[in-house]
N, C-alpha and C positions, 0 to 999 in steps of 0.2 A: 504494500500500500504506500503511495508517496504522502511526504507530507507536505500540508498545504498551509504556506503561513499566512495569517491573519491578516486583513487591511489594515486592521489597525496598528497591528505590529508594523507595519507598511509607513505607515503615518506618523506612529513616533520618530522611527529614525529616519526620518525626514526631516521631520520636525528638530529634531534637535542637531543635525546638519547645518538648519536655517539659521537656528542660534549658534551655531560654532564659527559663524560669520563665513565670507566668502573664499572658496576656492581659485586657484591660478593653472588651472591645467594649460600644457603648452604641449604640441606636437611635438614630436620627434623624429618625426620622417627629415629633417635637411641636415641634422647631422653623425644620427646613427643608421646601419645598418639593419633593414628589421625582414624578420621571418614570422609574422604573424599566424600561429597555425588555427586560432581559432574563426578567422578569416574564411579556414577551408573546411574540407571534412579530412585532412589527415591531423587529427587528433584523435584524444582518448577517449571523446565521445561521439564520435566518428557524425557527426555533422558542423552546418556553418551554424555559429554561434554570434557571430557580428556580421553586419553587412558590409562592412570594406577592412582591407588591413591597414590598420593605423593605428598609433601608439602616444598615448597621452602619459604627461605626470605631471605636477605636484611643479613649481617652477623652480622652487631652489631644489628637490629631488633631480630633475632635469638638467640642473646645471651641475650639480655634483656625479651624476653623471658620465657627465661631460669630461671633467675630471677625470674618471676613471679610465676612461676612452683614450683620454691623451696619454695616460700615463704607458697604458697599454700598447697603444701606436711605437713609444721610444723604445719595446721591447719585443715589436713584432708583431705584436695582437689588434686585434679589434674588437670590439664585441657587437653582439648580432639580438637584437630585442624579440622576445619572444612573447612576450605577453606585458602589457602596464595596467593602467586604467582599467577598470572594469567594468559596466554598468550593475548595479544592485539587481536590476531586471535578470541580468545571464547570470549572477549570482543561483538566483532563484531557481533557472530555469534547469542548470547543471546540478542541482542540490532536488528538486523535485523530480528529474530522470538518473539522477544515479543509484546506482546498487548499494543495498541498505550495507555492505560492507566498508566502502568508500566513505561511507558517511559517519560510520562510528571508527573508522580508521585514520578518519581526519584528515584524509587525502584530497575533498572537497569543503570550500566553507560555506559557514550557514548561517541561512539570510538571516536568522531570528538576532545572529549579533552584527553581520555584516561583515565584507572578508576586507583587507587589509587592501586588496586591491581595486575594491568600492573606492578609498579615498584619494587613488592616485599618489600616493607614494612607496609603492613594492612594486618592483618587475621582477619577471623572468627573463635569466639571458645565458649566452653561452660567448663562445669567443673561435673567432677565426682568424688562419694563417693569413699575413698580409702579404708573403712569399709566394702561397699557391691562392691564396684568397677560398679555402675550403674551411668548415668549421672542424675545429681537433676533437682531436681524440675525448668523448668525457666517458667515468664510467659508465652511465646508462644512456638511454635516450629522453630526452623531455617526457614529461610526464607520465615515468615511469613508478610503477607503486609498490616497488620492491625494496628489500634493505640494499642491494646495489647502491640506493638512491642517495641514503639517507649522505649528511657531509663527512661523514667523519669514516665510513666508510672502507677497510683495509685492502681490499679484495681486487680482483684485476688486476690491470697491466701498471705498472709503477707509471706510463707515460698519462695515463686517463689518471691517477691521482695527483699527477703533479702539473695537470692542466688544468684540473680541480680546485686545487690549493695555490698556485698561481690566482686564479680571480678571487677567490676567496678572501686572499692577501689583499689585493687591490680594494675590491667593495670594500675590507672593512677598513683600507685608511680614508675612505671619505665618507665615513657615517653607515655602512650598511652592514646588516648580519645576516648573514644565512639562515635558514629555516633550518633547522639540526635533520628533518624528514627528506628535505630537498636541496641538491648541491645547485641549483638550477633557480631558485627563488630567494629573495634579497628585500628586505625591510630596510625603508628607512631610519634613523632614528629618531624623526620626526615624526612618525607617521599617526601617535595619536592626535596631535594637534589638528586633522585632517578630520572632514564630516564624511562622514556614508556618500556614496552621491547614486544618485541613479538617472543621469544624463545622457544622451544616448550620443553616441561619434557625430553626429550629424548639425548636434544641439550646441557643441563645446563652444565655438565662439561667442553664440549668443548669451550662452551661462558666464560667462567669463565678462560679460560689458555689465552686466547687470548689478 
């Protein structure tokens, strides 16, 4: 049986969104790389879950970022955006079609609190050769829901951990932590100060004048 969350649950954290004062979402399409999979149906939940691939965050998340990017460039990398912004709407939508396992395994978030990536500051990313411009080696594939996954992780080829723990280095000198589940997902450390949002890609600039 899925579960289905309440309007009103809908409404509070809206509501209190509106009181957390205003959000800065900014694109990311003109200075990162992105491979947006929920864009397509090759993801974990093998359909389109957004209507275009594009990649919002949080503006100083977005600029620290950027950071990371440059640092990564003087060492050969780049990184490749896989997922930012969220709307709360595909929140829901991924949390009321997943398998009751996902759900108590915590590999999906749930609207009733709202996921990290509702407020535009957590992405998912990976990194590619700037030599061959292919993405390296990691231990698993994106949204994979295995201990493979998790960061800390022993297992595999020593070049997938240490392609691992290279970004991992980077995100955490400019504010970000890994999800201990996901070597692939990365918190701001801003990211409470951020409301829920449930703006949909098409809406962002206009949310953004208001």
């Amino acid at each position: 049986m899925r579960r289905v969350v309440p309007l009103l649950l809908l409404v509070l954290l809206l509501t209190r969104a509106a009181l957390a004062g205003k959000s800065d979402l900014v694109d990311l399409a003109p200075g990162f790389r992105l491979d947006i999979r929920y864009a397509t149906t090759n993801n974990f939940m093998k359909m389109k879950l957004y209507p275009e691939a594009r990649a919002f965050l949080q503006r100083p998340v977005a600029e620290a970022l950027t950071r990371v990017n440059s640092d990564l460039k003087k060492q050969g990398y780049e990184l490749i955006i896989l997922d930012a912004y969220r709307p709360w709407s595909v929140t829901r939508l991924i949390w009321d079609r997943a398998p009751a396992a996902w759900r108590t395994g915590g590999y999906v978030g749930d609207p009733a609190r709202g996921s990290r990536h509702n407020r535009g500051a957590t992405v998912d990313l990976t990194m590619a050769s700037l030599k061959t411009g292919n993405p390296v080696l990691m231990p698993t594939q994106y949204d994979d829901f295995t201990a493979a996954a998790h960061a800390n992780y022993q297992g595999g080829s020593w070049e997938a951990r240490k392609n691992r723990d290279l970004l991992i280095r980077a995100m955490a000198r400019h504010g970000f932590t890994v999800l201990p589940e996901e070597w692939w997902h990365f918190d701001h450390r801003d990211w409470p100060k951020y409301p829920v949002m449930d703006v949909p890609f098409n809406k962002v600039d206009a949310a953004r004048s208001r």
